[in-house]
C-alpha positions in Angstrom: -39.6 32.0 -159.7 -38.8 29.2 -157.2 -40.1 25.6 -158.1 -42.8 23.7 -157.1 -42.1 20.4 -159.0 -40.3 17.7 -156.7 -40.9 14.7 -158.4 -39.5 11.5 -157.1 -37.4 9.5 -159.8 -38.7 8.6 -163.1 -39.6 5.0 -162.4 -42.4 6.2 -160.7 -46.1 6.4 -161.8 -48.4 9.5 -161.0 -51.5 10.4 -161.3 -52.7 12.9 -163.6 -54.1 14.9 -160.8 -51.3 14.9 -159.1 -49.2 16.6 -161.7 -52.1 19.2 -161.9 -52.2 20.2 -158.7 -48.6 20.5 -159.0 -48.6 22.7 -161.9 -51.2 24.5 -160.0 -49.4 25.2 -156.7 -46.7 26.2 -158.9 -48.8 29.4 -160.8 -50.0 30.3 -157.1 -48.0 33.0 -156.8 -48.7 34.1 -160.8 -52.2 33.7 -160.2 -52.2 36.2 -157.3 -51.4 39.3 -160.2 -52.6 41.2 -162.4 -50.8 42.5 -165.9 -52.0 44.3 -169.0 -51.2 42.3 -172.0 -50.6 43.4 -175.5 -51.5 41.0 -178.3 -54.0 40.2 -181.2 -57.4 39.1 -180.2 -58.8 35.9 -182.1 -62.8 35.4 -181.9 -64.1 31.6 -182.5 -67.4 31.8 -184.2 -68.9 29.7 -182.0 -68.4 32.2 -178.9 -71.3 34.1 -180.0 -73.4 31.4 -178.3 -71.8 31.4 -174.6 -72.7 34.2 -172.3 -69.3 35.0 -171.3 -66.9 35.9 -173.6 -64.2 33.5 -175.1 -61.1 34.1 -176.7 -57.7 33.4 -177.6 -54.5 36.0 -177.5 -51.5 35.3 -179.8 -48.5 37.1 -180.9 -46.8 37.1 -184.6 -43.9 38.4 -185.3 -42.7 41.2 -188.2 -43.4 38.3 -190.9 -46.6 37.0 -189.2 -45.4 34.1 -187.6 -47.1 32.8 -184.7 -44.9 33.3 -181.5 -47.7 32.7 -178.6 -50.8 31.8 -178.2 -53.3 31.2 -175.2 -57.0 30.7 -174.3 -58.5 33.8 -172.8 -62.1 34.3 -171.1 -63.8 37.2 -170.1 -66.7 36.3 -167.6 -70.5 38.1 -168.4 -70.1 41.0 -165.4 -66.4 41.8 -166.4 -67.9 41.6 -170.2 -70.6 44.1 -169.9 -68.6 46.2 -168.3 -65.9 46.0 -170.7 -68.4 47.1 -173.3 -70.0 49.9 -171.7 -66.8 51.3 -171.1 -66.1 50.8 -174.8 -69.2 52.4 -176.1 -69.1 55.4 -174.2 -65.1 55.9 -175.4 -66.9 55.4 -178.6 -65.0 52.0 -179.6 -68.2 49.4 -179.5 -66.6 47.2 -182.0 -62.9 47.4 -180.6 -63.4 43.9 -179.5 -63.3 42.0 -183.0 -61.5 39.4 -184.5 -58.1 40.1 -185.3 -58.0 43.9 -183.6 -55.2 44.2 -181.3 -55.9 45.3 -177.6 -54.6 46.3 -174.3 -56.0 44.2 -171.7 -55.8 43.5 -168.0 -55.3 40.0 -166.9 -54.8 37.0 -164.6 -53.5 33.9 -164.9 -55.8 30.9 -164.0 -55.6 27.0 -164.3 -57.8 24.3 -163.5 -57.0 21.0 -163.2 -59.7 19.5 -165.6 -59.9 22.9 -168.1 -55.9 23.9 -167.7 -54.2 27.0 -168.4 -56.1 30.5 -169.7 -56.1 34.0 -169.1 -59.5 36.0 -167.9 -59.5 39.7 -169.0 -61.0 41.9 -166.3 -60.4 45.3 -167.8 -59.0 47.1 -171.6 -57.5 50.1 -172.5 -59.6 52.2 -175.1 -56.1 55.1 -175.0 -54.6 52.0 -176.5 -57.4 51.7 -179.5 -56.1 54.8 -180.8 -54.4 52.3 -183.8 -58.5 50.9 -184.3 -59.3 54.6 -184.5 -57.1 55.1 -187.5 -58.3 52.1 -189.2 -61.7 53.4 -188.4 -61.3 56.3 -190.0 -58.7 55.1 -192.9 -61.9 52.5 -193.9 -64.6 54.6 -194.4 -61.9 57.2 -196.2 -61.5 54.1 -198.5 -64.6 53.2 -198.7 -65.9 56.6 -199.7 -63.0 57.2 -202.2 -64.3 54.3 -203.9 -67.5 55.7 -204.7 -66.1 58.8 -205.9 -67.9 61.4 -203.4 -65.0 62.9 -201.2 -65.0 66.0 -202.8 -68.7 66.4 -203.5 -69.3 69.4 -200.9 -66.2 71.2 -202.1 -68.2 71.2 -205.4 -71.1 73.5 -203.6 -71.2 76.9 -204.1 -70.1 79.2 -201.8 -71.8 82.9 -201.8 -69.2 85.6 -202.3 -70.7 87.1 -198.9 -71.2 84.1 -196.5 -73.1 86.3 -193.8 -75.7 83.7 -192.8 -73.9 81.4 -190.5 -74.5 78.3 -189.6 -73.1 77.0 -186.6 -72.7 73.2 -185.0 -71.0 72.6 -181.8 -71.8 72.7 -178.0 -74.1 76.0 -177.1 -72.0 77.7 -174.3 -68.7 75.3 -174.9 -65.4 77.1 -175.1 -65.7 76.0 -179.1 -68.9 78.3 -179.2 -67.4 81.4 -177.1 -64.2 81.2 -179.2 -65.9 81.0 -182.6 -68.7 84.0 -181.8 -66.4 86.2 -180.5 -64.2 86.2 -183.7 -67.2 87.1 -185.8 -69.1 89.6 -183.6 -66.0 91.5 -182.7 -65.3 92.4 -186.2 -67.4 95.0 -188.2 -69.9 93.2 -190.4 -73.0 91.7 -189.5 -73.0 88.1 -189.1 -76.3 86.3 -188.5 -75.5 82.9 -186.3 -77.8 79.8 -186.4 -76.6 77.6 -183.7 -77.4 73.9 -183.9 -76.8 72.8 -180.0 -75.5 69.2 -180.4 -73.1 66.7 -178.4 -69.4 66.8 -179.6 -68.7 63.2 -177.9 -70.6 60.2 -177.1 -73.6 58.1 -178.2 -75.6 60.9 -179.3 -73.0 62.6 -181.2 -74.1 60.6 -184.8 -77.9 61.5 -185.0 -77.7 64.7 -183.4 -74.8 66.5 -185.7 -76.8 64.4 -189.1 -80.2 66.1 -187.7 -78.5 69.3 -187.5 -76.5 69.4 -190.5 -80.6 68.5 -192.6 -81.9 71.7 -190.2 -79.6 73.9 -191.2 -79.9 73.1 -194.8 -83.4 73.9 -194.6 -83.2 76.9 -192.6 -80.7 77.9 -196.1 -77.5 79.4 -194.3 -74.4 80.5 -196.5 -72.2 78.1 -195.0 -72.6 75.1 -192.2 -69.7 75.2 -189.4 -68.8 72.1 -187.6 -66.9 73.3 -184.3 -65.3 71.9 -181.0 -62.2 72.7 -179.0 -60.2 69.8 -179.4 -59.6 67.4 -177.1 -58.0 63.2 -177.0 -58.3 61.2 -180.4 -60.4 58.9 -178.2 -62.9 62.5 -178.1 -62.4 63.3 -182.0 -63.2 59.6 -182.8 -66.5 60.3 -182.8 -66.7 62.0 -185.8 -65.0 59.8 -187.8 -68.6 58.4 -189.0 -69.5 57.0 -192.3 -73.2 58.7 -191.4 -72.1 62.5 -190.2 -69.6 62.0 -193.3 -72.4 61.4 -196.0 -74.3 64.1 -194.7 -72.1 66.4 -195.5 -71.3 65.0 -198.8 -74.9 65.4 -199.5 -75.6 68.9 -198.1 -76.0 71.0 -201.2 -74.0 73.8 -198.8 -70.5 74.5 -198.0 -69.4 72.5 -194.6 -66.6 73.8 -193.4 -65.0 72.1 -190.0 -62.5 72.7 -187.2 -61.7 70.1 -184.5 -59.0 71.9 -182.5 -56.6 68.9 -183.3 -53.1 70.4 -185.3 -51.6 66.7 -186.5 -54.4 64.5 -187.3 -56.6 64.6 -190.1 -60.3 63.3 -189.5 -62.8 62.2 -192.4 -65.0 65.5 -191.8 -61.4 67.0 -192.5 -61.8 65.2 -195.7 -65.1 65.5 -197.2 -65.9 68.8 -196.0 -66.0 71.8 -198.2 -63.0 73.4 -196.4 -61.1 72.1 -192.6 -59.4 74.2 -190.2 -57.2 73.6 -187.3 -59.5 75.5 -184.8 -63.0 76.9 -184.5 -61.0 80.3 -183.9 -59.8 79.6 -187.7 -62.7 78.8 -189.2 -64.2 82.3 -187.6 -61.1 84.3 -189.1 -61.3 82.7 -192.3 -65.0 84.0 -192.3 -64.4 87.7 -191.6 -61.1 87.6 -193.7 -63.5 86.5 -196.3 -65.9 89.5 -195.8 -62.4 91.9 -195.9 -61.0 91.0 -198.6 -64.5 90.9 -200.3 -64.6 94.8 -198.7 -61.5 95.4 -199.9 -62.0 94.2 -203.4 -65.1 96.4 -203.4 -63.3 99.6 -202.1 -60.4 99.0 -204.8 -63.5 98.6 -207.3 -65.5 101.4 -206.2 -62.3 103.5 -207.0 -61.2 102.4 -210.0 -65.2 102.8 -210.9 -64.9 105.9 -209.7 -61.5 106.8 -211.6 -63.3 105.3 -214.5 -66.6 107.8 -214.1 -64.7 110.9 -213.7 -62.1 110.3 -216.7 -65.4 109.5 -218.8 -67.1 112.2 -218.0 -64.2 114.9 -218.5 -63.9 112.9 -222.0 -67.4 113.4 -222.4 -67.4 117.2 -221.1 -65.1 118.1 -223.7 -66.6 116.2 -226.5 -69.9 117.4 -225.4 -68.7 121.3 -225.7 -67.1 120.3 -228.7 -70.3 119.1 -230.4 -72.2 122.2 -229.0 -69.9 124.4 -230.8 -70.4 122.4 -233.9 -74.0 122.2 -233.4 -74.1 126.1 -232.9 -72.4 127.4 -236.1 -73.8 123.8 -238.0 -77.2 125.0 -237.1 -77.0 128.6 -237.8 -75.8 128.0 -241.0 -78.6 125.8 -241.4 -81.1 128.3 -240.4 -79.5 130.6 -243.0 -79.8 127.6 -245.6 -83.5 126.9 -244.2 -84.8 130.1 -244.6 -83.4 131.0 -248.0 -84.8 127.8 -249.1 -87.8 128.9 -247.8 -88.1 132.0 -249.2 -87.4 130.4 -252.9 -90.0 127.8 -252.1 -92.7 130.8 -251.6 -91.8 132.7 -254.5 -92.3 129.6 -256.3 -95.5 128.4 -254.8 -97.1 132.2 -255.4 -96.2 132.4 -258.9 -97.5 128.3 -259.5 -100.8 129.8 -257.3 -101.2 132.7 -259.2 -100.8 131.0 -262.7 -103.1 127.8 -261.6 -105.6 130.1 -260.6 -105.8 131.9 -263.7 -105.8 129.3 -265.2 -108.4 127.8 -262.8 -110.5 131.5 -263.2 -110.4 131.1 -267.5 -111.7 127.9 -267.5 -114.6 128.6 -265.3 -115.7 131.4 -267.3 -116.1 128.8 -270.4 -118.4 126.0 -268.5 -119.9 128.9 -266.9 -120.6 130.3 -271.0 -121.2 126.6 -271.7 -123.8 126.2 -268.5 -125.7 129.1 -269.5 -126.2 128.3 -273.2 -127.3 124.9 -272.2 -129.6 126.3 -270.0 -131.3 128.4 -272.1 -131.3 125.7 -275.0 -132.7 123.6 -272.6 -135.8 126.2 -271.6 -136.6 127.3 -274.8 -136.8 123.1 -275.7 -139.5 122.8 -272.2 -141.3 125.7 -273.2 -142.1 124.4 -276.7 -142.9 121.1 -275.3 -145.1 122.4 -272.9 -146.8 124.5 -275.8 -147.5 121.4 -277.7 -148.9 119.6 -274.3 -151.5 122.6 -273.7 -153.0 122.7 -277.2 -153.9 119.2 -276.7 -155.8 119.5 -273.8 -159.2 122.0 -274.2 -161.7 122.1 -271.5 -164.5 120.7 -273.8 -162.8 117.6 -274.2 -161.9 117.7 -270.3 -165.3 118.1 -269.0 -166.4 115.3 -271.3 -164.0 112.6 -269.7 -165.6 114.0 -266.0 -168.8 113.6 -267.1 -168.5 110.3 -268.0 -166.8 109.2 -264.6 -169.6 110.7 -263.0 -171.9 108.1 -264.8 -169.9 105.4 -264.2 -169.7 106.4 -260.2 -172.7 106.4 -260.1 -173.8 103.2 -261.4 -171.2 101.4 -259.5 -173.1 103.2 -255.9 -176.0 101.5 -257.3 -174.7 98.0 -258.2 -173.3 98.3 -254.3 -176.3 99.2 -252.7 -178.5 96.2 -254.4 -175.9 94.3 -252.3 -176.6 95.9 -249.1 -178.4 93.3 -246.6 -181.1 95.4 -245.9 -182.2 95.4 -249.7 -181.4 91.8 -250.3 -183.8 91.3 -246.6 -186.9 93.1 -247.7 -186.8 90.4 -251.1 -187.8 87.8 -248.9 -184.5 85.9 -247.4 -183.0 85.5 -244.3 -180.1 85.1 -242.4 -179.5 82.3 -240.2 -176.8 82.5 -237.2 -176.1 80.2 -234.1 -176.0 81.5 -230.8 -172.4 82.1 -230.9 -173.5 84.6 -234.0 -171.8 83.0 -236.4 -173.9 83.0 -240.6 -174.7 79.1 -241.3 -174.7 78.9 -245.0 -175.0 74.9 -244.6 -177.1 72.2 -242.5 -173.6 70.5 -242.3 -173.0 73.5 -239.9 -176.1 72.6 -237.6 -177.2 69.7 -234.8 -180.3 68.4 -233.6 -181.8 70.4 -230.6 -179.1 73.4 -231.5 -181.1 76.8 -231.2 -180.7 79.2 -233.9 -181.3 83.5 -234.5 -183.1 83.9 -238.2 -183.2 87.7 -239.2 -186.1 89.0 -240.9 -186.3 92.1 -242.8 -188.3 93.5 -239.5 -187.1 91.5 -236.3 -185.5 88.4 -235.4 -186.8 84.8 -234.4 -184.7 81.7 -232.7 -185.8 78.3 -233.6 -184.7 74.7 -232.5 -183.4 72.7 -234.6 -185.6 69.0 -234.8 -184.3 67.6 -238.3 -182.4 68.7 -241.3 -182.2 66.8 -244.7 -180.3 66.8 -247.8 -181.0 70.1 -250.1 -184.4 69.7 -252.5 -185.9 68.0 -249.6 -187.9 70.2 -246.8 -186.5 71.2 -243.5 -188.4 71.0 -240.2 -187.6 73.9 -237.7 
């Protein structure tokens, strides 16, 4: 680079501007360029305060030894840029202290604020090494708590029919994947959870998905795409997709289309494959082996059944055989048993009854004699009874009842009212008929009924006194 610097000899003084405009005539044709520059990017704190973006860019070398350093600004329109640019490559945060970037640059220098760099563009291709850290962080991190193998601790059905499936509806991923399944011969059932492989949306929509499908209760969750950059893969290394799956209570099995890397969903899931054309043919190879496993069962079952039951043929006509002579000799054995038991029961019967038939005839001799003891006893007593009572002494006793009767109808018709009337009393009743026996029973101005032998007559009380005194009616 020619020189710019002609300075008169070293007696003489200058002014400080003047050997900043020098410096800056000399970077004219430096300033004209751009260049990307490699190096380590170190934030101040106080940056945060500034609209535009301030910075510094050093090197080290291999024992981390300072080799360069210089002040570096981005202004606020190349900034936002620079970070909507970052965000949709899915690298927000690759501009943090101490990350290394690729950036494009031009040299500037003022005469009062001297020498920096401004940064007009990055390189996200080149973030590929904050990728890794990315991912090798929340690996780290989530090895730490001990839960990286938690989903390959679910259970996985020995007939995973029920699919479910997360990747882009219609996307090569999805055509690949459902073609592998439905070509073969068993019936797989396909949930499809449509979500975004790449970009902002990529986190809540695959975390929503993986809670759906869990609900919906499919055999196993599938977690496709068809490959593509690490810049596109990068987006599901994410500490928040990656504890999903940790905490789905099924199986998650993933493939990214990627052959060397290895992503965190490749680490926590349940089971990672290169492509989503794997993941498919591990499915049906799953369901044939299960088939064949079955078949080579159902054989040997069957192998099983039929030496069994020729076992159990020829036992069985062996213990028919034994059963046929066992029970005719039983019969015989039976029925002369039988016949000895009846001879014996007739000859006990016969000699019981006898015996039975003798000892009737005695209480029948015994019943008899008693009887007649016992009637020739009534008929004396009778005897004895009847010559006690004559008919003189009978008609006596009625006569005498006869008396008495009759005095007793008499005594009971001296009590009649009439008779006791026609000796001169009364009887006294109220109005309500009731008999007042007392003059506690009567009021002043009550009427009253007296009966007389030959009619009735009713009266008004004026006065009543004490008995032995007279009584006003």
């Amino acid at each position: 680079m020619e020189s710019y610097f002609h300075l008169e000899p070293a007696n003489k003084v200058y002014q400080l501007q003047e050997i900043t405009s020098l410096i800056k005539q000399s970077l004219l044709d430096l300033s004209s360029q751009e260049f990307w520059v490699r190096a380590h990017l170190i934030v101040p704190k106080s940056s945060a305060t500034y609209k535009n973006y301030y910075c510094e860019l050093i090197d080290v070398d291999e024992m981390g030894n300072k080799t360069a350093q210089i002040r570096a600004i981005i202004w606020q329109s190349e900034y936002n840029k620079i970070l909507n640019k970052l965000r949709k490559a899915g690298m927000p945060d690759a501009l943090q202290d101490n990350s290394e970037v690729c950036v494009l640059c031009a040299v500037r220098y003022h005469e009062v604020y001297g020498l920096n760099l401004n940064i007009y563009d990055i390189d996200p291709s080149f973030g590929e090494s904050q990728i890794d850290l990315n991912r090798r962080q929340i690996i780290e991190k989530l090895s730490k708590e001990n839960v990286l193998k938690k989903n390959t601790e679910t259970y996985l059905t020995t007939a995973p029919l029920r699919i479910g499936l997360i990747t882009r509806e219609e996307s090569a991923a999805y055509k690949d994947f459902t073609k592998t399944l439905f070509n073969s011969p068993f019936s797989f059932k396909v949930i499809v959870a449509d979500c975004t492989m790449q970009g902002e949306n990529t986190e809540s929509e695959t975390v929503s998905a993986v809670g759906l499908l869990t609900k919906a209760k499919v055999d196993v969750i599938c977690i496709v795409r068809g490959g593509g950059s690490q810049l596109d893969l990068a987006w599901f290394d994410n500490e928040r997709i990656a504890r999903s799956i940790i905490n789905c209570q099924i199986p998650v099995w993933v493939g990214m289309g990627h052959e060397i890397d290895t992503g965190v969903l490749d680490v926590v899931a349940h089971s990672s494959f290169k492509t989503p054309t794997a993941v498919a043919e591990v499915l049906v190879n799953t369901l044939r082996e299960l088939l064949h496993s079955l078949e080579l069962a159902a054989e040997r079952l069957q192998n099983t059944v039929d030496w069994r039951l020729e076992l159990s043929g020829r036992e069985l006509s062996r213990m028919i055989l034994g059963a046929r002579n066992g029970f005719r000799k039983q019969h015989e054995l039976v029925q002369q048993q039988f016949s000895n038991s009846t001879l014996r029961v007739r000859s006990q019967f016969e000699e019981c009854f006898n015996n039975k038939e003798v000892f009737l005839d005695n209480e029948n001799q015994k019943l008899r004699h008693l009887c007649d003891w016992s009637l020739n006893a009534s008929s004396r007593r009778l005897i004895v009874i009847c010559s006690h009572i004559t008919l003189p002494r009978y008609l006596k006793i009625v006569t005498e009842w006869q008396r008495h009767l009759v005095e007793r109808e008499r005594q009971l018709l001296m009590l009649m009212p009439d008779q006791i009337l026609r000796k001169g009393y009364t009887i006294t009743r109220n109005l309500r008929s009731e008999i007042m026996w007392s003059i506690a029973q009567l009021q002043e101005s009550e009427a009253i009924d007296t009966q007389f032998i030959d009619g009735y007559a009713r009266s008004i009380v004026q006065k009543t006194e004490d008995a032995g005194n007279e009584t006003e009616n």
